[in-house]
N, C-alpha and C positions, 0 to 999 in steps of 0.2 A: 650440519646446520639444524636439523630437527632435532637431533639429539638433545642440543642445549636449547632450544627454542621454549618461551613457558608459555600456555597460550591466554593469560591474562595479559601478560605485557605485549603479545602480540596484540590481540583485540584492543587493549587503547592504545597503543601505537598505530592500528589501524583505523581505528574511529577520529586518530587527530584531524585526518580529512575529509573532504568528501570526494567518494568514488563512485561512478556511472555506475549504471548498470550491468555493463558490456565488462568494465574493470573488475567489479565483484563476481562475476559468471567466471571471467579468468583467473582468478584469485582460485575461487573454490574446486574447481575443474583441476586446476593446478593439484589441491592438495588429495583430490580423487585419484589422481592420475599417481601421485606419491604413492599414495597408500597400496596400490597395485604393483608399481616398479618393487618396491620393498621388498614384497614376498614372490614377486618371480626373476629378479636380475639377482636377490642375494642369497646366500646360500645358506640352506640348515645349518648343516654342520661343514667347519672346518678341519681337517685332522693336519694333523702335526707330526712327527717323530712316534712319539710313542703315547699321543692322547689324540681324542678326536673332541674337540670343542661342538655342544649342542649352542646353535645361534635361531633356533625358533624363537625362543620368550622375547629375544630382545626383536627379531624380526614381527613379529605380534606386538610389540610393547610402539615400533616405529608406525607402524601401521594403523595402530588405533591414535594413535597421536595426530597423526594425517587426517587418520576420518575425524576426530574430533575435532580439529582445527577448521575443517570444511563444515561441518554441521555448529560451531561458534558462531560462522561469517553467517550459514544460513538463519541462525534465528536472530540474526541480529538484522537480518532483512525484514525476516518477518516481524519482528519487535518494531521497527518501523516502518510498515507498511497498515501494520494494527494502528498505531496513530494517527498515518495520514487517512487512512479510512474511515477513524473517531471522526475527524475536525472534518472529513467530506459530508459526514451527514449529519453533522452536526450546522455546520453551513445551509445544508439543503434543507435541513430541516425548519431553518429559521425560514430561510428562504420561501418556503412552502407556506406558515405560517400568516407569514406578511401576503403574501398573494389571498391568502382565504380570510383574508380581517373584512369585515361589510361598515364601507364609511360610511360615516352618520350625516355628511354635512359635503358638500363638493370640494370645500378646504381637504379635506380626509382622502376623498377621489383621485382629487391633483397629487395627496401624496404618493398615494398608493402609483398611480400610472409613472408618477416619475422614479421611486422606485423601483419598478420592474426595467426601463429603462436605462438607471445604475446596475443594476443587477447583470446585464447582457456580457460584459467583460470579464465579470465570476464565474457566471456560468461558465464561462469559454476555458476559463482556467481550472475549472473543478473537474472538466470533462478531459482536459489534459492531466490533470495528476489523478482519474478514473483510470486513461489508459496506463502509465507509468502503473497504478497499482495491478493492472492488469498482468502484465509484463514483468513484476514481481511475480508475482500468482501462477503465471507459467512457470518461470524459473524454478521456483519451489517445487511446484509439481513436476516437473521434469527430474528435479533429484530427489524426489521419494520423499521430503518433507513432512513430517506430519504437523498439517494445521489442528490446532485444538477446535472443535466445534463452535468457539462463542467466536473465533477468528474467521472462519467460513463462513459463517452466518454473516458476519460484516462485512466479511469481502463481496458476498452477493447482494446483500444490502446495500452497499454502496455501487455495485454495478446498475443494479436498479435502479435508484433515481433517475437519474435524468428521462428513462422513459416514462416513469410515474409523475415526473415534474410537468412533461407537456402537457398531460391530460389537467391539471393545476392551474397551467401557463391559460390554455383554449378556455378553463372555467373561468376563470379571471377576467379574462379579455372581453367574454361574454355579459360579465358581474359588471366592467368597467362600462360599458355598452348601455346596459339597460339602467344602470344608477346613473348614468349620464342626462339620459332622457329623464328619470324621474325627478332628478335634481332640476331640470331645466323647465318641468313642466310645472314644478314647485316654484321656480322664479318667475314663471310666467303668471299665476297665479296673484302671486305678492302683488307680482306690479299693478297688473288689470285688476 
């Protein structure tokens, strides 16, 4: 089956679906664990009557096919883990942004506080596709994977937020706090 196997048509045949976590780990493990059988269950050389067939090249040739096939699936995790990590902080960012806007007017306040409010249910979701990227992140590093630098950098940048987001969250709250009062001390002012 590896022999004829191409690994283009494998990989979109594998990308028609979507597969777990835990499916892709078994996938690539799988084609690890190939690439090992290959060169210790088959044999060098064959001999025959009166030749002895060298069967390294093609033992080497199944082998690398194996690893290559397992290091396909791995960057195509990583290929996708790079984007869900884009749009994580890319989200937080916005996110962030809206928390530290200074309303002009208590109309602007209300928005701002019920925003953060909408917000409570992204967060909760961004901090579960944080973990998922996590748990990519392992997997990769567990098989030697090399992430490029501008993908580590993101992957730890988007681990971060949400601790950098509290301190944000606490400023805000504070911001909402005291422009409450000043708003209020404005209307009291109008009126009397």
């Amino acid at each position: 089956e590896l022999v004829e196997l191409d690994p283009a048509e494998y990989i979109a045949k594998w990308n028609e679906k979507r597969h777990s976590l835990e499916r892709c780990e078994e996938e690539i493990s799988q084609h690890f664990k190939m690439a090992d059988e290959v060169m210790t269950i088959s044999d060098s050389e064959v001999p025959f009557k009166m030749i002895c067939v060298n069967c390294t090249t093609i033992k080497q040739t199944l082998r690398d096919k194996a690893l290559q096939l397992a290091q396909l699936l791995l960057q195509q995790l990583a290929t996708g883990s790079h984007a869900k990590n884009q749009y994580i902080c890319e989200r937080y960012t916005t996110i962030q942004s809206e928390m530290k806007k200074a309303p002009a007017n208590a109309e602007e306040l209300d928005g701002i506080q019920k925003y953060l409010e909408t917000t409570e249910a992204e967060l909760q979701k961004l901090e579960e596709d944080i973990q998922q990227s996590k748990d990519v992140h392992q997997m990769l590093r567990m098989h030697q994977y090399a992430l490029s630098n501008e993908d580590s950098e993101l992957f730890w940048t988007t681990f971060y937020w949400p601790v950098k987001l509290v301190e944000v969250a606490r400023q805000c709250k504070e911001s909402i706090e005291d422009d409450r009062v000043k708003f209020m001390e404005e209307l009291k002012s109008t009126i009397y």
